[in-house]
ROFIVEX-689622 format. One record per residue (C-alpha): z, y, x. Coordinates in steps of 0.1 Angstrom, whole numbers, plus 5000, padded with zeros to 4 digits. Example, Ala and Ser with C-alpha at 12.3 -4.5 7.8 and 13.67 -1.06 7.14 Angstrom:
# residues 2
((5078 4955 5123))
((5071 4989 5137))
//
This chain:
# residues 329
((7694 9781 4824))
((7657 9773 4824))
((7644 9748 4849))
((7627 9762 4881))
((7594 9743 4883))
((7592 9723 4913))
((7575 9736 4942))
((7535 9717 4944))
((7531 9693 4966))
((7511 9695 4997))
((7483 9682 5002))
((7487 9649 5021))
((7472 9646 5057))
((7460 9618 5078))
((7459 9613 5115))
((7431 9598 5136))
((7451 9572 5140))
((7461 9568 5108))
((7430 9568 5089))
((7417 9544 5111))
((7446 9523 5107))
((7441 9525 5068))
((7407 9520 5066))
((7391 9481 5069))
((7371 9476 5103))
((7348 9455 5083))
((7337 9492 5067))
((7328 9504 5102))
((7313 9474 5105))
((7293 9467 5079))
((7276 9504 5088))
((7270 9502 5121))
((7253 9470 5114))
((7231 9485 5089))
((7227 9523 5101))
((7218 9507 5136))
((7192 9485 5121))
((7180 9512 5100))
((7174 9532 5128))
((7155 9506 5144))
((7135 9499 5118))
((7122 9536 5117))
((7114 9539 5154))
((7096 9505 5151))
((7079 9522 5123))
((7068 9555 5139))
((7059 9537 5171))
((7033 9512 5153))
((7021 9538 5133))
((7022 9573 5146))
((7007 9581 5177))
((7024 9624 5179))
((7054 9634 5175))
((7062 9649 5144))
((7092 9670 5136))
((7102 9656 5108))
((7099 9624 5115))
((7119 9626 5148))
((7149 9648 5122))
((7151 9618 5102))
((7153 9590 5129))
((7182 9613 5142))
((7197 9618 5111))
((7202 9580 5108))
((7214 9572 5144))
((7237 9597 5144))
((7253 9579 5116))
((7250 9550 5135))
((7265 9565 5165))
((7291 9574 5143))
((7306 9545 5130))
((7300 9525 5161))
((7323 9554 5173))
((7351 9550 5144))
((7347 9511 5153))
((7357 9514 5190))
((7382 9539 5184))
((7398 9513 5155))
((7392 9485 5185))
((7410 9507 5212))
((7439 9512 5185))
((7443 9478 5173))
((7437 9458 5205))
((7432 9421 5200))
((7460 9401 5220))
((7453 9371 5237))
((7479 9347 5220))
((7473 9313 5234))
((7490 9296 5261))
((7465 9291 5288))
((7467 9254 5287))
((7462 9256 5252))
((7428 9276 5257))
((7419 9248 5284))
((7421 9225 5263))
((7404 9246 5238))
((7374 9247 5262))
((7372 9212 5264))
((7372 9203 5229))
((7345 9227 5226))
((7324 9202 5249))
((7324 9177 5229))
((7313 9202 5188))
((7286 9212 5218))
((7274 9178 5219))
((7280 9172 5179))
((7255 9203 5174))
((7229 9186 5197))
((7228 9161 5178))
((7218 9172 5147))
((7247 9188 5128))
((7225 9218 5127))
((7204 9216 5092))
((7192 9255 5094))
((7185 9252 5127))
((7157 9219 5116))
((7147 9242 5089))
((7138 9269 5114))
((7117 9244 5137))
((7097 9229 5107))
((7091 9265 5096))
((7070 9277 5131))
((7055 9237 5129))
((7037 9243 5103))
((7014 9270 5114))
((7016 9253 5147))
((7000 9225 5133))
((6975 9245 5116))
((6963 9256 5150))
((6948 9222 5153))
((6928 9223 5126))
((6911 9259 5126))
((6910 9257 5162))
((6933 9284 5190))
((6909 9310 5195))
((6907 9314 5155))
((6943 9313 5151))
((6946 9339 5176))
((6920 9357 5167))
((6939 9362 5127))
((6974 9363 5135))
((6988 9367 5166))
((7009 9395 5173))
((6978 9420 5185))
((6986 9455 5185))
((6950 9471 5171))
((6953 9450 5144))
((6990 9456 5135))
((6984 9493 5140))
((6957 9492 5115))
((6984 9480 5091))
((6985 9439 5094))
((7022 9446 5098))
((7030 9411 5090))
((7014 9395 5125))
((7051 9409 5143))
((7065 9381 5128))
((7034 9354 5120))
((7024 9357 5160))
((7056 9341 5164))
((7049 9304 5146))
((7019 9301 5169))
((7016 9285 5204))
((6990 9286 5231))
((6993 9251 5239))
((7010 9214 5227))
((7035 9221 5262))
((7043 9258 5246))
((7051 9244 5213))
((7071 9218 5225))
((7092 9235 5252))
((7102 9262 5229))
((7111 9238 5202))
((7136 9223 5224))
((7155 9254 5233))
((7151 9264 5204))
((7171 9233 5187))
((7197 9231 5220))
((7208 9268 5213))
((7201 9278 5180))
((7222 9246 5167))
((7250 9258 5194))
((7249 9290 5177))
((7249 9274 5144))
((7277 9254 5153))
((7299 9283 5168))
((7288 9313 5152))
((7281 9302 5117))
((7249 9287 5101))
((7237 9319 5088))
((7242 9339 5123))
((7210 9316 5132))
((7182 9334 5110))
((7198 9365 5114))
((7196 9362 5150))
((7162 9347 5151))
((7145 9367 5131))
((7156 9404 5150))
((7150 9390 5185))
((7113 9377 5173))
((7106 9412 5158))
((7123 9431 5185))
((7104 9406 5209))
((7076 9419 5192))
((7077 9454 5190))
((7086 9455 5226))
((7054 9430 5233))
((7027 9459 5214))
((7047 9487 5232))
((7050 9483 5266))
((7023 9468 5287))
((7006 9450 5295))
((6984 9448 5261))
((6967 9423 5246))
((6975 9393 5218))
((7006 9376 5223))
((7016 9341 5201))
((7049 9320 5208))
((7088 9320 5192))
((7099 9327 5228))
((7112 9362 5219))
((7135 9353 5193))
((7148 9320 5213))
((7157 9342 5242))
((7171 9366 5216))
((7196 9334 5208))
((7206 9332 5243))
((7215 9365 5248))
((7235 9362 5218))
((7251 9331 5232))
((7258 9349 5263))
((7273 9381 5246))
((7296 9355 5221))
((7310 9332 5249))
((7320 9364 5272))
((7340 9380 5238))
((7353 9351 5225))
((7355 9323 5257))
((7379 9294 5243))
((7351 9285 5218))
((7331 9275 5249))
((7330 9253 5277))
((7345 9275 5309))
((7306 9271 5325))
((7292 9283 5290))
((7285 9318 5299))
((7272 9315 5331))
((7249 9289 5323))
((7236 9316 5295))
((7235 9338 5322))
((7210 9321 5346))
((7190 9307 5320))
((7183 9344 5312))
((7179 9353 5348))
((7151 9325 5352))
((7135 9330 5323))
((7129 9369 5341))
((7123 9354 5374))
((7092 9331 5360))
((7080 9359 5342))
((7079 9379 5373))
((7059 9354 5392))
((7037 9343 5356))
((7034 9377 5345))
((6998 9371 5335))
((7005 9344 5308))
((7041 9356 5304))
((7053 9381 5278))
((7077 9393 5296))
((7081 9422 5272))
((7088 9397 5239))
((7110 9379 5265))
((7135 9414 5267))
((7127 9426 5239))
((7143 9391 5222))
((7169 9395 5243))
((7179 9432 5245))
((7183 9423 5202))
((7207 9389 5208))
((7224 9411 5230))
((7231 9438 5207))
((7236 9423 5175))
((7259 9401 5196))
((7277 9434 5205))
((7280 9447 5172))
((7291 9414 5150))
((7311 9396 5173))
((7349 9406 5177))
((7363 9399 5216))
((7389 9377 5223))
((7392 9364 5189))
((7409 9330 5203))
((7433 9323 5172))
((7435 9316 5135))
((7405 9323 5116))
((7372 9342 5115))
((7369 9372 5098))
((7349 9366 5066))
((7314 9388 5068))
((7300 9389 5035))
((7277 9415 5045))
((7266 9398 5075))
((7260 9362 5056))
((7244 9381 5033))
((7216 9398 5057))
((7210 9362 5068))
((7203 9347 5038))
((7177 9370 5035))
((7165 9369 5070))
((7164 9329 5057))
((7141 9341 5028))
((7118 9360 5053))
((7115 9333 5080))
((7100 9313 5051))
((7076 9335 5039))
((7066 9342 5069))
((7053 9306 5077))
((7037 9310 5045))
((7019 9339 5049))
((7011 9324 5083))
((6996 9291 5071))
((6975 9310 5042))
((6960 9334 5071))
((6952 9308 5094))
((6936 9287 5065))
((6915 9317 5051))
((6936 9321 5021))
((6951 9351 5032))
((6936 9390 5029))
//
């Protein structure tokens, strides 16, 4: 009796649910990471270049955010699925806290290499300013929206290792080593560059785009960028932070918008949220909540981005130094 040839098999479906369960958050991720920066890139791009709205251009900015929006979407669903579950005792995550006092004070004092690396990076333009003198320095490579609309691109980032005054230089360089070696400490050395580096530029692009206009030098924009990324890390993931952490974040952010309001003709207030409006976001997007147990989630992808953003930084400073010396075309 010949065989009767089994019936094909249908064709397997998946569930929502299911394929989100399947498939690695770091996928979503890693994408919304890079689609979202993508799309940042190419509004920063039409808005320093382009003065009418084309079409096209507006189809392709679209095209990208939507898949931005996208997996940012698949990455909250997965979130909402797999919630993260708080599973410390309370007194454990007190004590927690208080521990974390003490790597706070081991990071001020001077655990943090990248974050030294980073201030000797904007000190040497800095000290450059001396010799060719600030109105020079300014006048080649501030962050000065003619000129980066006529395609000195490279000023959004080489205004940012300059300083109006020995008191600018200084005050900036101490936040910038308090928080940026915290962050170092908590979030991982190469979250620091990273960090930097998008909060200066988004400092930046928001400094030539809103008013009011005119130069603009200082690393202001992507230290406040750090603190909102502080402030955004010690809300999602608290027992790596003193209990007071976050609201001290919180009301250095607050005063730094206050003086701005009442300095607001020597104060870029728009670097100041444009820096932080970046921390904030990339905060948003890297940092998983109310991780309080076991260990991080390796980011490849992310440790990746901020070796390069490392690479930049130092460029940067060298493409800096050669302007202000002459050197540069």
């Amino acid at each position: 009796m010949p065989l009767t040839p089994a019936p094909a098999p249908k064709p397997a479906t998946e569930t929502v649910p299911e394929l989100l369960h399947r498939t690695n958050l770091h996928d979503f991720k890693v994408k919304a990471v890079l689609w979202s920066l993508a799309t940042v890139a190419a509004a920063a791009i039409w808005l320093i270049y382009f003065h009418e709205l084309k079409l096209k251009f507006v189809v392709f900015i679209g095209a990208i955010g939507a898949q931005a929006l996208k997996n940012i979407r698949l990455w909250r669903e997965w979130r909402a699925a797999n919630p993260h579950v708080q599973k410390q005792h309370p007194d454990s995550i007190r004590e927690r806290q208080q521990a974390s006092i003490k790597e706070l004070a081991d990071a001020a004092r001077g655990r943090a290499w990248l974050t030294r690396g980073l201030v000797a990076c904007i000190a040497v333009p800095s000290i450059l300013q001396v010799v060719v003198g600030l109105e020079r320095s300014i006048e080649v490579a501030s962050v000065e929206p003619v000129a980066i609309q006529a395609g000195e691109w490279w000023r959004l980032l080489g205004g940012t290792y300059l300083h109006g005054s020995l008191t600018h230089f200084i005050g900036n360089m101490t936040a910038l080593i308090l928080f940026g070696s915290i962050l170092e400490l908590k979030g991982g050395a190469l979250r620091l560059p990273l960090v930097y580096l998008l909060a200066a530029l988004g400092g930046s692009v928001a400094s030539i785009t809103l008013p009011p206009e005119g130069p603009s030098v200082g690393a202001s924009g992507g230290i406040v960028g750090i603190i909102g990324y502080l402030f955004m890390f010690s809300r999602r993931q608290t027992t790596k932070f003193p209990a007071a952490f976050h609201g001290a974040t919180a009301s250095v952010l607050a005063g730094l918008f206050t003086m701005g309001a009442f300095g607001y003709w020597f104060i870029d207030n728009a670097a100041h949220f444009g820096g932080a409006l970046a921390g904030v976001v990339l905060a948003a997007l890297v940092v998983e909540p109310a991780r309080n147990f076991g260990e991080e989630i390796p980011e490849p992808a992310v440790d990746l981005l901020g070796w390069i953003a490392v690479a930049i930084l130092a460029a940067g400073a060298v493409v800096t130094s050669m302007a202000l010396l002459g050197l540069h075309q």
